[in-house]
Each structure stands twice: as C-alpha cells, then as structure tokens.
N, C-alpha and C positions, 0 to 999 in steps of 0.2 A: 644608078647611084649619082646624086651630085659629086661635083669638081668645084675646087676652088681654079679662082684666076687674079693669080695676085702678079701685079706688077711693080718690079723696086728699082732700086738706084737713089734713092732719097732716105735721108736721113728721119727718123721718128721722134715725137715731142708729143707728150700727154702726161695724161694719168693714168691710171688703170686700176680698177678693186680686186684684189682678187679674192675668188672663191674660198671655199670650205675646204680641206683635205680630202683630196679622190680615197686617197689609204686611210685615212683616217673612219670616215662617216660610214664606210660600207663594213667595217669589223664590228664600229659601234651599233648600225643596224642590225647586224647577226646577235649582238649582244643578249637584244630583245628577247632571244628566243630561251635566253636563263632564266626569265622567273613571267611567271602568269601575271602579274601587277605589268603597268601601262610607262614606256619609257617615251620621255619627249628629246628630242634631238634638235638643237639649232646651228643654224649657219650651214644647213647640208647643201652641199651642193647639185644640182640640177641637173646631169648629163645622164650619158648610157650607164655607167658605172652604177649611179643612183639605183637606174629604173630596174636594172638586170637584181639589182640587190632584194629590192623592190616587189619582184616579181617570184624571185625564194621565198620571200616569209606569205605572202600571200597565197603561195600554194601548200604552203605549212597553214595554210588556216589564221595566220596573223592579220588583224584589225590594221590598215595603216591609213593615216587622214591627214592631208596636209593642213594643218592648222595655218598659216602661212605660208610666202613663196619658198621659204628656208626653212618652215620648224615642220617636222613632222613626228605623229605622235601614233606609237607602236605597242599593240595589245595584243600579244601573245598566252589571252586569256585560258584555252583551251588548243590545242593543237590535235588541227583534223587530219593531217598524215604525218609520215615521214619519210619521205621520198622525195626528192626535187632534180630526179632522172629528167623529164620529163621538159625541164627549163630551157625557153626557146634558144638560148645562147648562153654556148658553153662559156665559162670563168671559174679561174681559180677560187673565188667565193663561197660555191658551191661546197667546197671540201672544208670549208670553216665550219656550216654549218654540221657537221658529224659530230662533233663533241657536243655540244648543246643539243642536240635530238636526241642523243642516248642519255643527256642525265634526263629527257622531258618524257622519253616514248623507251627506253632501252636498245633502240632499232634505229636504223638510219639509211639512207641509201642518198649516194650521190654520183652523178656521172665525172669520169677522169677528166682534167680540165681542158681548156681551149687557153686564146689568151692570144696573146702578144708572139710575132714570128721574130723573136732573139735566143735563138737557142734553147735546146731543152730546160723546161723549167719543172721537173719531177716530182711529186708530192711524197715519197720515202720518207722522208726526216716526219712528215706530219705521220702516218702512219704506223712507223715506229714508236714513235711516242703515245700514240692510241694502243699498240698491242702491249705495250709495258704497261700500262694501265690496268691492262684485264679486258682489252677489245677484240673479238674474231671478228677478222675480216677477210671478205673473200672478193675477189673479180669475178663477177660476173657480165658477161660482155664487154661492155666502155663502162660499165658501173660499177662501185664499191659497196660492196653489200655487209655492214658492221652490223653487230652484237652485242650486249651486255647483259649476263646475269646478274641483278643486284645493282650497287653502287659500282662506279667507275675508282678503281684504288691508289690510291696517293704512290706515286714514283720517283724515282730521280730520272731524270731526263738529262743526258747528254747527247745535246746536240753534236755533231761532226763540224758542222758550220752555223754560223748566228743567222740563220735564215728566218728574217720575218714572219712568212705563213707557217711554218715550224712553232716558231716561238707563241704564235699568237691560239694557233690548236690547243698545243699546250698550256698556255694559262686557261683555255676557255676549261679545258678538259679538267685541271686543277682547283678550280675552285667552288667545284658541289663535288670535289672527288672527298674519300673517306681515305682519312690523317692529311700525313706533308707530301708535299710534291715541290721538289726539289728542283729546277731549270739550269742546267748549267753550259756556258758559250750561248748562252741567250742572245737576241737582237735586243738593242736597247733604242730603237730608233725614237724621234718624242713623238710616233703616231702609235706606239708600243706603252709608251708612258702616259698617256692621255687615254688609250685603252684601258689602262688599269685605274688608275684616276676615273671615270666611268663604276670601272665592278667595284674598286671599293664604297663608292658613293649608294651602291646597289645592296653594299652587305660584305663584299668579301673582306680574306683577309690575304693581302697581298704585302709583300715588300721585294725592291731592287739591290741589291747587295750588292758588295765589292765585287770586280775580276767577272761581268757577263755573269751574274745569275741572281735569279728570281726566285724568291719561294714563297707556297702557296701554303696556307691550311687551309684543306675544305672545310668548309659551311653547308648545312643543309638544304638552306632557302635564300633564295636571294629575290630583292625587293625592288621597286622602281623605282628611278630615277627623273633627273633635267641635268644637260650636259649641252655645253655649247661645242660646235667643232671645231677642233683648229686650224686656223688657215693654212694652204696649202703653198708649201716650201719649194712644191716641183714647178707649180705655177708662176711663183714670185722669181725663181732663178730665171725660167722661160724669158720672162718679160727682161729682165737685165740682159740677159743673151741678147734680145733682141736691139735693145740700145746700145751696148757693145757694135754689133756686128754691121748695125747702120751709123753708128757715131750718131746716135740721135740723145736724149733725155727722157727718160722713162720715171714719173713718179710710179712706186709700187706702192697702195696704200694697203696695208695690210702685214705687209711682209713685217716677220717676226724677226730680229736681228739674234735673238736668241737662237734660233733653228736655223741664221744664215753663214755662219762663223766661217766656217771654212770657204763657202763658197766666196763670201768676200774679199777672203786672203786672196784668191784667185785673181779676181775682180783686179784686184792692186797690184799685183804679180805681173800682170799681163802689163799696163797701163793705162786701163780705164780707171772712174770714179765713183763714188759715193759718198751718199751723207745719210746719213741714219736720224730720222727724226723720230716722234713720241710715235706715229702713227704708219710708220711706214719707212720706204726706202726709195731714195733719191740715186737712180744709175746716170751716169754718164756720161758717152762716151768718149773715148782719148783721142788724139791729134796720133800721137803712134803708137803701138802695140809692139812689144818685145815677146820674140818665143819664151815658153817654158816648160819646164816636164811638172806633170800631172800624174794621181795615182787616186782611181775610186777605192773607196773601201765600203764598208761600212760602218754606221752612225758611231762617233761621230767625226768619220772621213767625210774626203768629199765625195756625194752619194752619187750613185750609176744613172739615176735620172738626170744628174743636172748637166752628164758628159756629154751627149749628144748636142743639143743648144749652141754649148761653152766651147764646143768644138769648129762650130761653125765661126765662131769668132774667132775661134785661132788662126783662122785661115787668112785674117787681116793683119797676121804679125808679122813683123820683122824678123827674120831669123828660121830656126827651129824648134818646132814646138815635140814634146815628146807624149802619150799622153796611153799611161799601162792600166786596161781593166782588169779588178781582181774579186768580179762579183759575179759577172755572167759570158762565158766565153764564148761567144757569138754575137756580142753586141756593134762590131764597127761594123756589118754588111752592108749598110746603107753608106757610108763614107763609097761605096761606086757611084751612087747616084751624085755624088757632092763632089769626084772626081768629073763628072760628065760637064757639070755646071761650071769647069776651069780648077776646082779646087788641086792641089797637090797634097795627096795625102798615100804612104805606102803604108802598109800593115806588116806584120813581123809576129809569128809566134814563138818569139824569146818576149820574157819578162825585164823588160826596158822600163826597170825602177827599181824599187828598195822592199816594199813592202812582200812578205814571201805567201808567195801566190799558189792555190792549188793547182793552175792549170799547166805549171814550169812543165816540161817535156814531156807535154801530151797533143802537141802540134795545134794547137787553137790558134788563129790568128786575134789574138787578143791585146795587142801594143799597135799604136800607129805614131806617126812619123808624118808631122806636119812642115811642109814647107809653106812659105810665105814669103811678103803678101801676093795673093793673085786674084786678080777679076775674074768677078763669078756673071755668068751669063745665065741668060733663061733656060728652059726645059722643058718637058715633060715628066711627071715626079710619079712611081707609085709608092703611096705611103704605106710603108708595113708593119708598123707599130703607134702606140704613139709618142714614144720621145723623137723618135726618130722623126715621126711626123712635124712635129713642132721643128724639128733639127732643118725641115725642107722647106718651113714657112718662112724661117730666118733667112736661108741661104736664098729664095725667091725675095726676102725684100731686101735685100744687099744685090743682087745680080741688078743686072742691067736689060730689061726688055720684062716681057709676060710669061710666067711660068705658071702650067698646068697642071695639080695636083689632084688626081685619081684614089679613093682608099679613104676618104676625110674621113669615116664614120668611126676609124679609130682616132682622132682628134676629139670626133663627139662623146666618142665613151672617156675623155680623161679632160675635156676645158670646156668649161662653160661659158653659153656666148660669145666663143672663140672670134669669130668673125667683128661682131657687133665692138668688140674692146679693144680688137686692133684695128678698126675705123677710126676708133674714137683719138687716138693718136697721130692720125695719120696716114694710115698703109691705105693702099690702093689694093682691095679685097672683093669677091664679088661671090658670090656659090651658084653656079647656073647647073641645070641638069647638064648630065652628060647625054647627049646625044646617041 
C-alpha cells in the first residue's frame, strides 16, 4: 500500500475546488436502479466511494458510461441479477440497494456491510423498516437474503434515531411502494433533500414535513432524470480545518454557505475567519484561538464528519475546549494517535453538553477534553477511517518535522485528488510506496 509523507509547520494559502458529495452521488447512483429509463448525474465525484458504487450497479447488469470526467450516465434498462454478495469491497451501499431490487426483481441479496473502524455501525433501523413493508428477510452467512411477494406496502416507519442510511432505505422503499409511507424522526440531512429532489424529478411523490418526517405516496413507474450533485460540505469543512489549524488561508470554491451554518458559527467561536462570497468560502486563520464546548448532532447540528478536522484545530487554542459526540460512540479513538503527536486531549464517558444523548450511562468514551495550545510533532500515523484520516493530515501539517501516514486508501475512498489540491496550496505531500 502507498504512504503519504507529509511534512508541516508552515502555514497554507490557496485555493482549492471541491468535489461532488461522497453521500450524496453514491445514493443518487443506487437511485438508478428505480426505473429502466437512463439517469445522467453531474459533478460526481471520482474516488473509491464512486468506483465501489460503480461496481454494484454493474453487477446488477446497469449500463454505466462516463459521459465526462464528472457526468455519468446510468441505464438500468434490464436487470441481469440481484445479488451484489459477491462485491469486491464490502460498504454500507450495498444495503441501499435492497429496496430498489425488490420493487425491480422481488428478490435481493446483499452482504452485511464493511465500512469505516468508528464503532458499530448496524443496519437494524434499515431492516426494520423493509419488514414493515412486507419484506422476509433472512441471514444467511455475511448475507441478507430479502423477499417480496407482490408490491412492497406503504408503512409508517418510525425511526428510533434519524439515521441517514435508515432514512434513505426507506424513501427508496416508499416510493414504488403501494399507498402512503409515512417516515417519522427521519434524517433530514441536505444530501437526504437532494436525494429526494432527484426521485421527485424521476416521478415520485415525495414531501418533508414539520418535526423529522417525510411522506411518500407510491407511484407505480418511475422515469429518468439529469441531476447535478451537490458539493461536498465534509470536504469544504476539511479544507477550513486545515487553514485553521496552520493559520494559513484557504479559498474553498465551492462550499455552500447554506450547508455550512453551523460549522461557521464554530469557525467564529474558536477565533478564526471567514468571508462568504457568491462562489465559495474564504477561511482564515486567527492570530489566537479561544477554547470551546462543541456538540455533533445531526442535520442541522454540527455534523460528526466535520468533528474530527475541527478538533485538530482545537488543539491550537487557548484554554479548554470541551467537544460531546451524540451520533456515533466510538468515534474519538484516533485523538491517541493526535495525543502521540503532543496533542493534550482526555476522553470521558459522561455526556459533557446539553444535547440529550443516547449513549449517557452506557460507558462510551464519547466526550473529550481539549487542552491547549500544544506543539504537534511528526509521527507515524495509521489511518483508520476517513475523517479521522483527513483529522492526521491536518495534525502532520501543523506538526513540526515529516509525518508518515499508512491506511491512505481510506482517504481515496472519500477525497478526490487529495494529494494533487493540498499541493496546490502549499503543503508539502508526497505518496511513495510503502516499502
């Protein structure tokens, strides 16, 4: 596997484009697989996430041809199986497609996902919401093997929690289903609202209600579309992070101020900068940085992807930074490796915030405890995810000396031309084989 070798202690200045939405283009790509007419997609972005998506509908028998370097166009004319056991790398994507194969083929099979090492990430909420439907499903092996006699049946779905791939099952499942389907504690994230925006452009009949929920009538046929993607809000935070945490200036062209609200309040909380123009977002960075307490939620909190990054600039503040996740309870394991690198950072599972958390006294260490500021030195870094990933590329270009980063290939599955756009600013980045 290549290693990155990135050496920091210098501040960054550029530009930077960012990409398509990773969440976004890979649901709209499953989308495809709702109606036999030919769906065009633009601004998709280019990494693993893409190819793995890519690599599903193709063993469904899906037409896919990249029309351009960003637009590709998706002909789910005929579908020659329904099985994508088989898919050389496991993802949670995989489990998208079940709903869309039983309204195409009645039948479905996908293996139990892979994914990102943050904690268990369980597919039950999606599942659940398939057997309300009128779906048998069995485990067999590492695979889910679904059913359906007939039409898939209009439900009410209450979600436990506004879980994204939940939320996103069930609209897929809702809108060839027969009557209303009802979503309620939905995610409303805006890669969830541009999914739907998508199927209705396609035929459906979708709308977002007051108080987390969605309701569907099925339709019988759904038709093809053209959909542009929307940029990518984890990438845009990234790059701010990264001008925070070097005190450099980061243009992000691209980034959507609409989809950045919260994170910006942050941005200003801390003592960095910003200017918000027609086409993008102007970070940064401050002279000094004040601690402060932080709480992920979801949409539209501030999201679990953008804590990791945003953390590593905390480490450059004044004071105490407090900083409670309430989305995935295993996500600060990597704050060891960013302790290694000088950071001060302790963990605590007590819920050290406001928002009421399901993980309170089930012992997660899910809250940390940022001291500041301290000099971050080089390392040796395995990346185990990828925010977290991106969380060790920041902290290597703030450290002082050459830090070695092992694991990239989770980088590649979520940023495109990673390497090539933090050149382009600045950093001192190189990708050589690991020896």
């Amino acid at each position: 596997m290549d290693v990155f070798k990135i050496t920091g202690g210098k501040p960054l200045f550029g530009e930077v484009s960012i990409s398509g939405a990773k969440n976004g283009a890979s649901k709209m790509m499953i989308a495809s697989l709702l109606t036999s007419e030919p769906i065009v997609l633009h601004n998709v972005p280019r990494q693993q996430e893409s190819q793995i998506t890519q690599e599903i509908l193709e063993l469904l028998g899906v037409k896919v041809e990249w029309l351009e370097e960003h637009t590709v166009k998706l002909h789910a004319q005929e579908l020659t199986g329904y099985s994508v056991e088989t898919i050389t790398r496991k993802n949670r994507i995989s489990v998208l497609a079940l709903a869309p194969l039983l309204h195409r083929t009645g039948k479905a099979i996908a293996p139990a996902p892979g994914g990102d090492k943050i904690g268990p990430r369980p597919v039950d909420f999606h599942l659940l919401a398939l057997e309300k439907m009128g779906v048998k499903i069995e485990l067999v092996g590492e695979a889910f093997h679904t059913s359906i006699n007939g039409r898939l049946k209009g439900s009410l779905i209450e979600l436990p929690y506004p879980s994204v791939g939940a939320t996103e099952t069930s609209i897929f499942a809702g809108v060839l289903a027969e009557g209303r389907t009802l979503i309620q504690n939905a995610a409303i994230e805006p890669e969830i609202q541009e999914l739907i925006m998508l199927l209705q452009k396609m035929g459906a009949i979708i709308q977002i209600n007051a108080g987390r929920s969605i309701e569907i009538i099925g339709v019988e046929k759904l038709h093809g579309a053209d959909m542009i993607v929307l940029n990518d809000r984890m990438e845009a935070a990234s790059y701010g992070s990264m001008a925070l945490g070097t005190r450099g200036e980061i243009f992000v062209r691209g980034a959507d101020h609409h989809h950045m609200i919260t994170f910006l309040n942050a941005v200003r909380r801390l003592g960095g900068e910003y200017e918000v123009k027609n086409d993008g977002v102007l970070f940064k960075g401050g002279k000094e940085y004040r601690g402060i307490e932080l709480e992920t939620d979801t949409h539209p909190g501030f999201m679990t992807d953008w804590q990791q990054p945003f953390v590593v600039a905390l480490t450059q503040a004044n004071g105490t930074s407090v900083v409670h996740e309430t989305v995935y309870e295993d996500r600060f394991a990597y704050t060891e490796a960013l302790n290694k690198m000088g950071a001060n950072i302790a963990l605590s599972s007590n819920c050290l915030g406001e928002i009421p958390c399901r993980f309170k006294g089930r012992n997660h260490k899910h809250s940390a405890v940022i001291n500041g500021p301290t000099p971050l030195h080089s390392a040796e870094i395995v990346v185990p995810d990828i925010r977290a990933g991106l969380a060790f590329v920041i902290g290597a270009l703030v450290a002082e000396g050459t830090s070695t980063l092992t694991g990239i290939e989770h980088l590649d599955r979520g940023y495109e031309r990673l390497q090539e756009k933090l050149q382009s600013v600045g950093a001192d980045i190189q990708r050589v084989s690991n020896p």
